[in-house]
C-alpha positions in Angstrom: 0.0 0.0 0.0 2.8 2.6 1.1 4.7 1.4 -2.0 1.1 2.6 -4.6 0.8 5.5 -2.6 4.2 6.7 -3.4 3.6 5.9 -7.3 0.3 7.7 -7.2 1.4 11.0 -5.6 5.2 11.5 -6.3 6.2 8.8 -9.1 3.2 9.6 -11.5 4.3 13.4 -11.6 8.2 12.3 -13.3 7.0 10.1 -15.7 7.8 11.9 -19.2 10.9 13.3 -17.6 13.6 11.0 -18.4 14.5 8.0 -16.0 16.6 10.5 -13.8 14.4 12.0 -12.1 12.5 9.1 -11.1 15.4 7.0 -10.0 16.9 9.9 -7.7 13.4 11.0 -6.2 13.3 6.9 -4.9 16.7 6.5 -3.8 16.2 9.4 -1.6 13.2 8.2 -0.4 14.9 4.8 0.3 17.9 6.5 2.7 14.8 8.2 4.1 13.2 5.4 5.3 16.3 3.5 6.3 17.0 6.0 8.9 13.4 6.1 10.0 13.8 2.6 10.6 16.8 2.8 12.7 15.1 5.4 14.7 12.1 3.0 15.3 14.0 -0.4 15.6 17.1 0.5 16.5 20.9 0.3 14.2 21.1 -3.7 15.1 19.3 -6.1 12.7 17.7 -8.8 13.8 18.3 -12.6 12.7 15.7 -14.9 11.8 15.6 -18.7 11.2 13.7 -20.7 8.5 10.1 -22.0 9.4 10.5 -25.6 11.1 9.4 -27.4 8.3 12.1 -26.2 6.2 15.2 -26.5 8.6 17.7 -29.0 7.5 19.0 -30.5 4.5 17.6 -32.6 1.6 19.7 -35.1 -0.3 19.9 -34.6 -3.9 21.8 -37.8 -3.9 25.2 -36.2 -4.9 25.3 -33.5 -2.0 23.2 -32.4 0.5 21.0 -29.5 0.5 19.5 -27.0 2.6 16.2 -27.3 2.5 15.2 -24.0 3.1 17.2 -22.6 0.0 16.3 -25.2 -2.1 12.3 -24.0 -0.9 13.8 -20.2 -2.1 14.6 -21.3 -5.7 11.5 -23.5 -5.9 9.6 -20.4 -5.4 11.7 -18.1 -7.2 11.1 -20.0 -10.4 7.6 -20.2 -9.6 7.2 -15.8 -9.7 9.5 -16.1 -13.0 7.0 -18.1 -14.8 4.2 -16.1 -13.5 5.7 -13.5 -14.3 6.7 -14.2 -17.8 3.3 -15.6 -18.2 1.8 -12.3 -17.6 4.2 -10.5 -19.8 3.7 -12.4 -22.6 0.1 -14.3 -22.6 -1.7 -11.4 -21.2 -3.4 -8.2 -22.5 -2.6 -6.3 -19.9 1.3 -7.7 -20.5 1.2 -6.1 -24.3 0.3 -2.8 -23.2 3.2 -2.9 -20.7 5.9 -4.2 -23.5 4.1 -1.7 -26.1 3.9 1.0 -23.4 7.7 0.4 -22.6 8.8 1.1 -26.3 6.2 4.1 -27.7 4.4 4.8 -24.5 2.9 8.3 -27.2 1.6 5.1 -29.9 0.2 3.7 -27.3 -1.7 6.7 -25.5 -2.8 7.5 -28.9 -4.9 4.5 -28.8 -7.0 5.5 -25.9 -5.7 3.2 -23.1 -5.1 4.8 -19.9 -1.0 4.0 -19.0 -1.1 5.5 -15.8 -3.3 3.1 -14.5 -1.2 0.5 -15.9 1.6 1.9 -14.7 0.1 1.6 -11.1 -0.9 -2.4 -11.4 3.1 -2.8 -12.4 4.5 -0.4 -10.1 2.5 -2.5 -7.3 3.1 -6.1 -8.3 7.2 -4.4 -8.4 6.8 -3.5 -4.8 4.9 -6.9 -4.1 7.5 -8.7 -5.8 10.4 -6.5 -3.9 8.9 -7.4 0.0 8.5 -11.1 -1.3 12.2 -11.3 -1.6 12.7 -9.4 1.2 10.9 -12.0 3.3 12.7 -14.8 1.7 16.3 -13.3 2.4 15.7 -12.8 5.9 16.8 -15.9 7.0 19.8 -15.8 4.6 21.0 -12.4 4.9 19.6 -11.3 8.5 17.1 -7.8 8.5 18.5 -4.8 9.1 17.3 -1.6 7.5 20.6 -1.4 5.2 19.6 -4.9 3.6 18.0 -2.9 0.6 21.1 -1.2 -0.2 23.3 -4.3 -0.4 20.9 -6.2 -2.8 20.2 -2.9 -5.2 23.7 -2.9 -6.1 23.8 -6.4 -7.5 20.0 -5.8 -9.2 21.3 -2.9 -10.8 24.3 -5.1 -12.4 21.9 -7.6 -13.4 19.6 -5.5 -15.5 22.3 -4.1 -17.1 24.2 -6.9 -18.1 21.0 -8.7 -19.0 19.6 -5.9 -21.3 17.0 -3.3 -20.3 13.7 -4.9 -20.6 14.3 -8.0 -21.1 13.1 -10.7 -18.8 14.9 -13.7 -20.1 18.2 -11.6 -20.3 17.9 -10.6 -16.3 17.0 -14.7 -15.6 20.8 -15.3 -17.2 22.4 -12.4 -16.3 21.4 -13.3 -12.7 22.5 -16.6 -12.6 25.8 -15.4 -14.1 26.5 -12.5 -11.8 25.7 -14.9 -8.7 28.2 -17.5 -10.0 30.5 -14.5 -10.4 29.8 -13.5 -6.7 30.1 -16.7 -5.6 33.5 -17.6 -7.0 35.3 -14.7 -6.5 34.1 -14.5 -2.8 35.4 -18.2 -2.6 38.9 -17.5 -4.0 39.3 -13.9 -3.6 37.2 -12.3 -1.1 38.6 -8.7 -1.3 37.7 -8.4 -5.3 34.1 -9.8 -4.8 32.2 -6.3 -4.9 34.8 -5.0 -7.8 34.3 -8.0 -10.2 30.4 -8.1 -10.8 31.5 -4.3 -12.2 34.1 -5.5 -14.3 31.7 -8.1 -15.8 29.2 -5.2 -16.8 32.0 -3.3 -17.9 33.1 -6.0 -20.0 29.4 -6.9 -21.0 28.8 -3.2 -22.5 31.9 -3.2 -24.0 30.4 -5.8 -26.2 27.0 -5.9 -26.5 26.0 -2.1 -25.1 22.3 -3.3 -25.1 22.7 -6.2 -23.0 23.5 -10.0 -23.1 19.7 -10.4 -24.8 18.3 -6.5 -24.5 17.2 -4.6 -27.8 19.0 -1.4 -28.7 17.7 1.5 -28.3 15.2 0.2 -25.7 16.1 2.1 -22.8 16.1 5.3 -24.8 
């Protein structure tokens, strides 16, 4: 709800303004409400564990498992397919992909954006808490724990291509191998390699692994 009411009143008046604007207006509202929620709760974060029925590990048969991340990916490609679902097999899906390319075409044609606009900036905020709940037992909460995982989205979309769904599946899998590895072998590089990858990545292919060019314009 808080997430809808900020689209309605302060989002809605940047659209047509370049994505600028809109990305600075929320990122100062996010280190707003990260100190408002040290002054309610306090600077330490809290740890949680996993719901009983997920403690543990499952074997796979060639390693063991926790069973409580194996639940998180189970779910995680559960929302993908939903989600690609909508974007693809759905009316309301084509106005968002048309909308994201000639949002004027597309006003031209009578349908009412900014109401779309508000269903996808909800189910983003829906979709955001959702993995917040699910990395609470893996990372901890603490009102920082936004920041942390922003960085590493950012990368993602990027590297995967603006717009494109299938692009930010693979370019997350591949920045969390990346992550994953370095912090293994090198733990001091871990935070400067995922940039060197996106470097690297626009170097080559300035859209994206699988974005369209131009699309972000």
């Amino acid at each position: 709800v808080f997430g809808l009411l900020v689209e309605r009143f302060l989002i809605r008046r940047l659209y047509g303004r370049g994505p600028d604007d809109p990305l600075l207006l929320t990122f100062g509202l996010s280190l707003v409400l990260i100190e408002a929620v040290k002054l309610i709760v306090g600077k330490l974060g809290l740890t949680l564990d996993p719901p009983a029925a997920l403690a543990g590990a499952v074997d796979l048969g060639f390693m063991m498992f926790p069973a409580y991340r194996l639940f998180v990916l189970a779910v995680t490609a559960v929302v993908l397919l939903g989600l690609w679902l909508f974007l693809e097999k759905t009316n309301i899906g084509l106005v968002v992909r048309a909308g994201s390319r000639d949002a004027l075409m597309v006003r031209a044609l009578g349908i009412d954006l900014g109401r779309v606009w508000f269903l996808i900036f909800g189910l983003g905020i829906a979709m955001a808490g959702l993995a917040g709940i699910l990395a609470g037992p893996l990372r901890g909460v603490y009102a920082e724990m936004g920041t942390e995982i922003i960085i590493e989205a950012f990368v993602v979309v990027v590297v995967g291509g603006m717009g494109s769904l299938p692009g930010a599946i693979v370019a997350g899998l591949l920045i969390g191998e990346v992550i994953s590895l370095t912090t293994f072998f090198a733990p001091k590089l871990a935070e400067i390699v995922v940039f060197v990858v996106m470097a690297l990545v626009l170097l080559t292919r300035p859209s994206g692994l699988l974005g369209e060019a131009g699309l972000a314009e």
